[in-house]
C-alpha positions as CSV (number, residue, x, y, z in Angstrom):
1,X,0.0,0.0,0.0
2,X,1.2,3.7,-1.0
3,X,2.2,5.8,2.0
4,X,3.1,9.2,1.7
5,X,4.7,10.5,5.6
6,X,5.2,14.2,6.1
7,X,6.7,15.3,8.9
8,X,9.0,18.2,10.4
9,X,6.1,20.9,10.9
10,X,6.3,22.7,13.9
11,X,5.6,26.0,15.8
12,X,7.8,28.9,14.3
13,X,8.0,32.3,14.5
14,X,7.9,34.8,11.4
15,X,10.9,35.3,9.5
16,X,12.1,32.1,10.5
17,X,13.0,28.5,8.2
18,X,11.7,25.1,8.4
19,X,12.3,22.6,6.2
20,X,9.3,19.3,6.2
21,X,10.3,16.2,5.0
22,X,7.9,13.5,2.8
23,X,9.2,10.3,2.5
24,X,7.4,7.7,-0.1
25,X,7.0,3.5,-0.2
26,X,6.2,4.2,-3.6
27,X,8.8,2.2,-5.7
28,X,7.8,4.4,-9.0
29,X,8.5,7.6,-6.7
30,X,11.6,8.3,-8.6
31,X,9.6,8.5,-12.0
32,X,7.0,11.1,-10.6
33,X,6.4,14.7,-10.4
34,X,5.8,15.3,-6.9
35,X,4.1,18.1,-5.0
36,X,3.8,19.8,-1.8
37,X,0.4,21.3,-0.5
38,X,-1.1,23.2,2.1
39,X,-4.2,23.6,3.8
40,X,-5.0,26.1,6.2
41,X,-8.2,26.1,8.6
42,X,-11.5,27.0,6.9
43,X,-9.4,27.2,3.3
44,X,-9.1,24.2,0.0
45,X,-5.9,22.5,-0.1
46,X,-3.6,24.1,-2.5
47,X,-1.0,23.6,-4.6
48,X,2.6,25.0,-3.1
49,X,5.3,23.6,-5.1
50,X,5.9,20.9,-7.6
51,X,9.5,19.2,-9.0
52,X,10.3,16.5,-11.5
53,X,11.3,13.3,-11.2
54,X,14.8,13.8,-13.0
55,X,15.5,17.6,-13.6
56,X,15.7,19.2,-10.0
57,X,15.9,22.4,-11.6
58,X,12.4,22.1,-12.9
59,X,10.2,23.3,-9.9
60,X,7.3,25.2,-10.0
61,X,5.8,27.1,-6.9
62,X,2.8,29.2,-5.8
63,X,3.4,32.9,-5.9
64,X,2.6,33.1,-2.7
65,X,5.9,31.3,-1.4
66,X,8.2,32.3,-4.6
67,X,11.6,33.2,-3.5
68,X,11.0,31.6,-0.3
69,X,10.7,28.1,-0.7
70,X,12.9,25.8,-1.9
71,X,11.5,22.1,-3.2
72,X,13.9,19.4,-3.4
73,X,14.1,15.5,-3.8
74,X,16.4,12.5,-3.1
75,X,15.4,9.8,-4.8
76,X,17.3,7.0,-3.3
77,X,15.9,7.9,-0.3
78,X,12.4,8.1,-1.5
79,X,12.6,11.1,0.0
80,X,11.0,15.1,-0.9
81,X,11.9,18.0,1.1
82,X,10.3,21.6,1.5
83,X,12.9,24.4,2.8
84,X,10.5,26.7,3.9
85,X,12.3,30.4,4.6
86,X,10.9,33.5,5.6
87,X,8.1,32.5,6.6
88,X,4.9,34.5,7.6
89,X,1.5,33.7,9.6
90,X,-0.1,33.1,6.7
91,X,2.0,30.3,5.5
92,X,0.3,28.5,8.4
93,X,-1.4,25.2,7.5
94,X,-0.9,21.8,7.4
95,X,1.1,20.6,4.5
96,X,1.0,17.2,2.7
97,X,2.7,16.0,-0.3
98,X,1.5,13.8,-3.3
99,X,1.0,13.8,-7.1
100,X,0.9,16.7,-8.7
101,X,-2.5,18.1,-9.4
102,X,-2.8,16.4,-13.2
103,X,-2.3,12.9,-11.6
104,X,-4.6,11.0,-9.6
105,X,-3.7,11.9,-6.1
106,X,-2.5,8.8,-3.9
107,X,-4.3,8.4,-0.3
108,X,-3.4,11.9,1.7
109,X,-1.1,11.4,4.5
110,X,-2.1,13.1,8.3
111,X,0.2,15.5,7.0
112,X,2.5,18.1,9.3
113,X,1.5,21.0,11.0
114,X,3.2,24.2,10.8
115,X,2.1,27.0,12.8
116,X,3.9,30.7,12.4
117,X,3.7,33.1,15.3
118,X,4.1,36.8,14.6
């Protein structure tokens, strides 16, 4: 069965970094796109950031974290990261990782919390 664990959310304050890790038991992990997303109380899930499976260069990201967030991937680890910089109160949400929005998403993970304080 596909898991997808997110984890190294955590309370922050603004203008700090953080960087949440998603690590995958898919074995076809290193051929994807993969995405991170957020949601935040009362708000849809949306898309953050996205990279490809082979050029790491290739990223795409909300404007809403461009400039401040990295996206980055190892696949022999499985493993995605999100180096999250600068951030602000509203960058508060709980963020989950999967396929990008034009693929079938696998099952959602609990997902990480990240909380900014101003």
């Amino acid at each position: 069965q596909v898991q997808l664990v997110e984890s190294g959310g955590g309370l922050v304050q603004a203008g700090g970094s953080l960087t949440l890790s998603c690590r995958a038991t898919l074995e076809t992990f290193t051929f994807n796109n993969v995405a991170w997303y957020r949601q935040a109380p009362g708000k849809q899930r949306e898309l953050v950031a996205r990279i490809t499976p082979r050029d790491v260069n290739n990223t795409h990201y909300a404007d809403s974290v461009q400039g401040r967030f990295a996206i980055s991937r190892d696949n022999l680890r499985k493993t995605m990261y999100l180096h999250m910089s600068s951030v602000e109160p509203a960058d508060t949400a709980v963020y989950y990782c999967n396929n990008p929005p034009s693929l079938t998403p696998y099952p959602w993970g609990q997902g990480t919390q990240v909380t900014v304080s101003s």
